[in-house]
C-alpha positions as CSV (number, residue, x, y, z in Angstrom):
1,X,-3.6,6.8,188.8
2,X,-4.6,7.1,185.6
3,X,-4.3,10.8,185.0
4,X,-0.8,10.4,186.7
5,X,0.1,8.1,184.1
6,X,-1.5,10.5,181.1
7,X,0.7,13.4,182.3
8,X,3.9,11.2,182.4
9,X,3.3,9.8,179.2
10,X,2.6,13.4,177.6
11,X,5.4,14.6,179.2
12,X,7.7,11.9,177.7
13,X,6.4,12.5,174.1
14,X,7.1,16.4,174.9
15,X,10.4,15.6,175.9
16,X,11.1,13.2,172.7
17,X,9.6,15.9,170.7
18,X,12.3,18.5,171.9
19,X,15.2,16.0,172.0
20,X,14.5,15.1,168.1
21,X,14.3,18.3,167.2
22,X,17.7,19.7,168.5
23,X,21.1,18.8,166.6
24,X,21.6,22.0,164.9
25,X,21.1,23.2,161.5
26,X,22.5,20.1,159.3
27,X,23.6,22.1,156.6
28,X,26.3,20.6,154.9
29,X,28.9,22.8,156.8
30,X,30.8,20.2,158.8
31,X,31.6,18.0,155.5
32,X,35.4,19.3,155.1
33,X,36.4,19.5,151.2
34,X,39.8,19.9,149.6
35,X,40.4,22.8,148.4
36,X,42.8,22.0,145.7
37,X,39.6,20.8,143.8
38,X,38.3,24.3,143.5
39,X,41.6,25.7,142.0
40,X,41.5,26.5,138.3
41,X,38.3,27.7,135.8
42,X,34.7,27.0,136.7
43,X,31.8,28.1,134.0
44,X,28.4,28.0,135.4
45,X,25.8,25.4,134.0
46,X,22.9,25.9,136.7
47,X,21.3,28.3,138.6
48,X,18.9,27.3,141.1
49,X,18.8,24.1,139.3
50,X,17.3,25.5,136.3
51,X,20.1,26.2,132.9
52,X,21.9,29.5,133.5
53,X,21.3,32.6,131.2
54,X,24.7,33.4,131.9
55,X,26.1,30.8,129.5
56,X,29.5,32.4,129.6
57,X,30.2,33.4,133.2
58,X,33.5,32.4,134.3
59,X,34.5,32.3,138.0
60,X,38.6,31.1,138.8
61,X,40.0,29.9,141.8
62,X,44.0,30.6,142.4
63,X,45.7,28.7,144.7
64,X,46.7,32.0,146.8
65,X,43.4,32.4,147.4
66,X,42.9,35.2,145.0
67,X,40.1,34.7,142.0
68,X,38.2,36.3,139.4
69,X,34.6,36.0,137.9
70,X,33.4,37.1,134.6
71,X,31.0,36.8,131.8
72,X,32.6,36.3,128.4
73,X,30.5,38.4,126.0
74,X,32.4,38.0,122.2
75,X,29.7,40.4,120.7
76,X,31.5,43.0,122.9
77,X,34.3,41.5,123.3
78,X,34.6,41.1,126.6
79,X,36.9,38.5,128.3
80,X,39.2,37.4,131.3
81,X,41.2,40.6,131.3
82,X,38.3,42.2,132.4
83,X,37.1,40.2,135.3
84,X,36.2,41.5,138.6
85,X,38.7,40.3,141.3
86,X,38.3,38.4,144.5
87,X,39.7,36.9,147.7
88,X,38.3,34.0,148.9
89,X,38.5,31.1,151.8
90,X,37.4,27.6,152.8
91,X,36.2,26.3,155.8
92,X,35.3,22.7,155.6
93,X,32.3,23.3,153.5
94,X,31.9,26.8,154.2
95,X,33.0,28.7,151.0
96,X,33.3,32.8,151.5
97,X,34.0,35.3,148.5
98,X,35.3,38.7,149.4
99,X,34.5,41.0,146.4
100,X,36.1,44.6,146.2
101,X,34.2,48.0,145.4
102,X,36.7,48.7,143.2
103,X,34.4,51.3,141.4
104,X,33.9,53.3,144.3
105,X,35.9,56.6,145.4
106,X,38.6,55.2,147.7
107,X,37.2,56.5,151.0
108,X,34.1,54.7,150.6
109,X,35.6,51.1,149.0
110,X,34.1,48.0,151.3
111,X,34.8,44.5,150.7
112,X,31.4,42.5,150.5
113,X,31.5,38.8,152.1
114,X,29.3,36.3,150.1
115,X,28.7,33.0,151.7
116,X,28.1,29.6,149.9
117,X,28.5,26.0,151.5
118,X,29.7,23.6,149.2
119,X,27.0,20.5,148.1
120,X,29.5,18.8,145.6
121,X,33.2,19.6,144.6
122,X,34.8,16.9,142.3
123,X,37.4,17.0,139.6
124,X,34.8,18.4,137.4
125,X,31.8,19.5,139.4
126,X,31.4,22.6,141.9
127,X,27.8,22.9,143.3
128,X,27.0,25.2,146.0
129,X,24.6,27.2,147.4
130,X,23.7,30.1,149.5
131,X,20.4,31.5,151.4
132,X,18.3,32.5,148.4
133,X,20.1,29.9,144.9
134,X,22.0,26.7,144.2
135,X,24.9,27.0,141.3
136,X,26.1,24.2,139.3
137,X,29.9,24.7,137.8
138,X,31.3,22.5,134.9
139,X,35.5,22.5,135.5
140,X,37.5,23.8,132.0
């Protein structure tokens, strides 16, 4: 009787053991934002939570879905007008950036998906992240 009621208790506390650790990978995906936040120009603050050396790099949303990044260099005098352009889309929390390889011959030009999901998007903060960083964004 006793062994009996060993192996049903350790087959309860297996089962509880599976059952807690199913629900999926709690992200941050399923957290819908508005995307009119994100529209206008972002400079990044943070990387990986530590100050970014890119103290002038400049990403804009459009509200066609259409946006830029660049890093304003005034040494070289480098600026806006010579941003690389992107498409992007939201999905709930799931941001994607399509970049061009606009430098490539045209046969071999790709467009290169980057995901991030969105942690934070105020009226003057855009955090995100993707698999390897986190990003902080000050609104200007």
């Amino acid at each position: 009787m006793k062994k009996l009621l060993y192996s049903l208790s350790a087959a309860a506390l297996i089962c509880l053991i599976f059952v807690s650790c199913q629900g999926g990978d709690d992200d941050g995906r399923d957290i819908p934002r508005d995307e009119t936040l994100l529209y206008g120009k972002w400079l990044m603050t943070h990387e990986n939570g530590i100050k970014s050396n890119y103290e002038r790099d400049y990403w804009r949303y459009n509200s066609d879905r259409t946006g830029s990044v660049w890093v304003e260099d005034p040494s070289q005098d480098v600026g806006e007008d010579e941003a690389q352009h992107f498409t992007w889309e939201l999905n709930l929390s799931e941001l994607r950036i399509y970049h061009g390889t606009e430098m490539a011959p045209k046969p071999t030009r790709a467009v290169i998906p980057k995901v991030y999901v969105i942690l934070e998007l105020t009226e003057t903060t855009l955090r995100y992240k993707d698999d390897y960083d986190s990003y902080t964004f000050r609104k200007q």
